[in-house]
ZALUM-78561 format. One record per atom (N, C-alpha, C): atom name; residue number from 1; x, y, z; residue in one letter. Coordinates in nm, 2 decimals, always signed. Atoms other than C-alpha are relative to their C-alpha. Layout:
mitor:marpa:east:north:up:vexke
CA:NUM:X:Y:Z:a;
...
END
This chain:
mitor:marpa:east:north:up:vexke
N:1:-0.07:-0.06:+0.10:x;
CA:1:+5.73:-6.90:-19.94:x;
C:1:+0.12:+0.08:+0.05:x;
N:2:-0.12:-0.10:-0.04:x;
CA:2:+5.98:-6.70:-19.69:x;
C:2:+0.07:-0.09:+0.00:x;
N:3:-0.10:+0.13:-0.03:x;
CA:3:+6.17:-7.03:-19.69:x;
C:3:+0.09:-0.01:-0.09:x;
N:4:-0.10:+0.01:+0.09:x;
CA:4:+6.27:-6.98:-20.02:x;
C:4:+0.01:+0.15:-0.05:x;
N:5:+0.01:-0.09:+0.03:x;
CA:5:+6.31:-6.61:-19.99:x;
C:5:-0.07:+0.09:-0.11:x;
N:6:+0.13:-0.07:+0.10:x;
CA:6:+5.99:-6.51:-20.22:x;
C:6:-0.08:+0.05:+0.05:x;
N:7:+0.12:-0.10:-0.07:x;
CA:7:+5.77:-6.24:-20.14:x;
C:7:-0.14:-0.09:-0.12:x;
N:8:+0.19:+0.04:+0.09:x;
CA:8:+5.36:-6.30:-20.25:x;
C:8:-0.07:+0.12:+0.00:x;
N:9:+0.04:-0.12:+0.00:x;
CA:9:+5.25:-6.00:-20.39:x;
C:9:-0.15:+0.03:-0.03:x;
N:10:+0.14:+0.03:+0.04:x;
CA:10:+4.83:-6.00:-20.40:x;
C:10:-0.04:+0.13:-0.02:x;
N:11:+0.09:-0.10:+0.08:x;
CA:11:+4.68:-5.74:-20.64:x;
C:11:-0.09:+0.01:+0.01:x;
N:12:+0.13:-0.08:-0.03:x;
CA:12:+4.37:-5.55:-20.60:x;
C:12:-0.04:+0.07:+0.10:x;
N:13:+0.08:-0.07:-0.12:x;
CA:13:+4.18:-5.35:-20.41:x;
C:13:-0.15:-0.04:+0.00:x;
N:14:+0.06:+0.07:-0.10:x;
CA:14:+4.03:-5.48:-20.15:x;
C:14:-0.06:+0.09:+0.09:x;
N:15:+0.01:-0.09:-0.12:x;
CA:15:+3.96:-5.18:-19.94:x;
C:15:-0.17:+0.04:+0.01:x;
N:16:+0.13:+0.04:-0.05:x;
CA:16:+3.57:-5.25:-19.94:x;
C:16:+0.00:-0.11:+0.11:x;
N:17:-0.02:+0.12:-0.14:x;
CA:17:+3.67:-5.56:-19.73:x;
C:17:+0.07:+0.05:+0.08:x;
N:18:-0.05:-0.04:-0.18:x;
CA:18:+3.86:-5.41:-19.52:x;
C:18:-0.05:+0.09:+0.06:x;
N:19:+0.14:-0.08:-0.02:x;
CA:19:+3.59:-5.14:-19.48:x;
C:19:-0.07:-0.03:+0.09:x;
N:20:+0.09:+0.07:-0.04:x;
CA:20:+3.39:-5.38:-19.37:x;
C:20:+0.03:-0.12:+0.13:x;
N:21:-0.06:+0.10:-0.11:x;
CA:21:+3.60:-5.65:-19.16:x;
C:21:+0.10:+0.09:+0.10:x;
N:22:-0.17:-0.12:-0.10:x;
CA:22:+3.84:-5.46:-18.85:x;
C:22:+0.09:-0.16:-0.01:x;
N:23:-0.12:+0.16:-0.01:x;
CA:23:+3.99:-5.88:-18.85:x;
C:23:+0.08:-0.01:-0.11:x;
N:24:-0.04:+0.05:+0.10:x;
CA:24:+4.06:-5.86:-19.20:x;
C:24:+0.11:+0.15:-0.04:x;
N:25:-0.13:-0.16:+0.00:x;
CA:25:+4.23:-5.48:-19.17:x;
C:25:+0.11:-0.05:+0.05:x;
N:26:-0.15:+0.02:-0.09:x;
CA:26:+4.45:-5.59:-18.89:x;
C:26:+0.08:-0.11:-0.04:x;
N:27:-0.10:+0.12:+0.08:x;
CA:27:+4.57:-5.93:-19.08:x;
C:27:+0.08:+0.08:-0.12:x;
N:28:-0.08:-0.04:+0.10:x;
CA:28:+4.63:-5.72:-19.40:x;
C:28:+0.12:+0.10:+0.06:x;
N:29:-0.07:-0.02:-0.10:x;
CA:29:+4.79:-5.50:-19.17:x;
C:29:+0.14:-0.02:+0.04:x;
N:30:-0.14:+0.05:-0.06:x;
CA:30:+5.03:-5.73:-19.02:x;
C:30:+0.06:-0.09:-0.10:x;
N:31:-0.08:+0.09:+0.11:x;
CA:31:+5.12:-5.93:-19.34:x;
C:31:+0.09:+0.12:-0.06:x;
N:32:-0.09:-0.09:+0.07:x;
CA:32:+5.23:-5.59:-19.50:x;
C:32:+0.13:+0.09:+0.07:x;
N:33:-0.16:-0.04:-0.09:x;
CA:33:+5.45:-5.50:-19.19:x;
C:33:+0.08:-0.05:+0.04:x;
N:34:-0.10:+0.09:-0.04:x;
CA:34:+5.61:-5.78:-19.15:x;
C:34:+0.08:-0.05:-0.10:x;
N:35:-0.03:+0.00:+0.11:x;
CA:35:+5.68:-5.75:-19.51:x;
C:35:+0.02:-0.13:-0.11:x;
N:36:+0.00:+0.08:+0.07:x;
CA:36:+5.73:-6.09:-19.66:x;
C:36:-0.09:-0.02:-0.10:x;
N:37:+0.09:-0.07:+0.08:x;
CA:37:+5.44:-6.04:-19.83:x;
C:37:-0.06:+0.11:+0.00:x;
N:38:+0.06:-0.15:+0.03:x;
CA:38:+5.21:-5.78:-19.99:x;
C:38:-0.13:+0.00:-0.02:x;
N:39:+0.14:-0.01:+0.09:x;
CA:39:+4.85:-5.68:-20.05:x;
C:39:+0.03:+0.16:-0.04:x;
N:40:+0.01:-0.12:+0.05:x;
CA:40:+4.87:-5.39:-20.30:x;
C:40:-0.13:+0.01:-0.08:x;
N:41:+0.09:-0.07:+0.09:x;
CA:41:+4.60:-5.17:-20.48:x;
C:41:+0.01:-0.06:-0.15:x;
N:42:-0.04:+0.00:+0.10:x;
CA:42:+4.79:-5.19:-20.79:x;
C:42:+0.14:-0.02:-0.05:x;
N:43:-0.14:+0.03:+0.02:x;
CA:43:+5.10:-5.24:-21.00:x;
C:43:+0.14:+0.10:+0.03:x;
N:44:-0.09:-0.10:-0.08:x;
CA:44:+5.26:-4.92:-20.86:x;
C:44:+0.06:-0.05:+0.11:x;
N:45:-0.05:+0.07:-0.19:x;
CA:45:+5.31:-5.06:-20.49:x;
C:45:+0.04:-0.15:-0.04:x;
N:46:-0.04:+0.20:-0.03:x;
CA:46:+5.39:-5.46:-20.60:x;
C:46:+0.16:+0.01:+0.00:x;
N:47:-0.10:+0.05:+0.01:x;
CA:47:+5.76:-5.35:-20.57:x;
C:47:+0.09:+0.05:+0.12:x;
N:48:-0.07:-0.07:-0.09:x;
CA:48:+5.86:-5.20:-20.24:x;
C:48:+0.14:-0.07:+0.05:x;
N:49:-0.14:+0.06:+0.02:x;
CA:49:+6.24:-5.21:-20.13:x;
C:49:-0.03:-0.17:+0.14:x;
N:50:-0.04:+0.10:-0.10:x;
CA:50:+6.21:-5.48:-19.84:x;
C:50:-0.07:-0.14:-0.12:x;
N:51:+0.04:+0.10:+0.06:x;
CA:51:+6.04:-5.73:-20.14:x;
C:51:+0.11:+0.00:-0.12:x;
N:52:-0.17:-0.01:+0.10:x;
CA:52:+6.43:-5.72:-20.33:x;
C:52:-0.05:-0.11:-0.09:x;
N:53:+0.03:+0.02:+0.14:x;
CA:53:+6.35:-5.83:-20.69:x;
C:53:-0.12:-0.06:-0.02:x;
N:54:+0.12:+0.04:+0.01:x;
CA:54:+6.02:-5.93:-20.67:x;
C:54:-0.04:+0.05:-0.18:x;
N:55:+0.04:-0.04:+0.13:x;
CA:55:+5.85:-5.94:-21.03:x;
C:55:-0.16:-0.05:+0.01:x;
N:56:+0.13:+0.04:+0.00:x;
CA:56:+5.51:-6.00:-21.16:x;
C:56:+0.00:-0.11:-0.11:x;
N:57:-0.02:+0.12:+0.11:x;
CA:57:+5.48:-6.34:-21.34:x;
C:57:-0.18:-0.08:-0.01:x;
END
């Protein structure tokens, strides 16, 4: 999807699995720092600035 400059923004919380996995911390982790995509809590966080016009569809 970065090919066609689209972020992937995956809603919920998750933070029982990541609780639980340290593999699945450090993936969520490095997807959200490397920004292209996102795992957010909620619809508060699905819009941070490095995800430029990202919407919810």
């Amino acid at each position: 999807m970065q090919n066609y400059r689209m972020g992937l923004v995956m809603l919920g919380d998750i933070s029982g699995q990541i609780a639980r996995s340290k593999a699945f911390s450090e993936f969520v982790g490095e997807i959200n720092r490397i920004g292209y995509h996102l795992f957010a809590a909620d619809r508060s966080e699905h819009c941070p600035d490095n995800l430029n016009g990202c919407k919810l569809v």
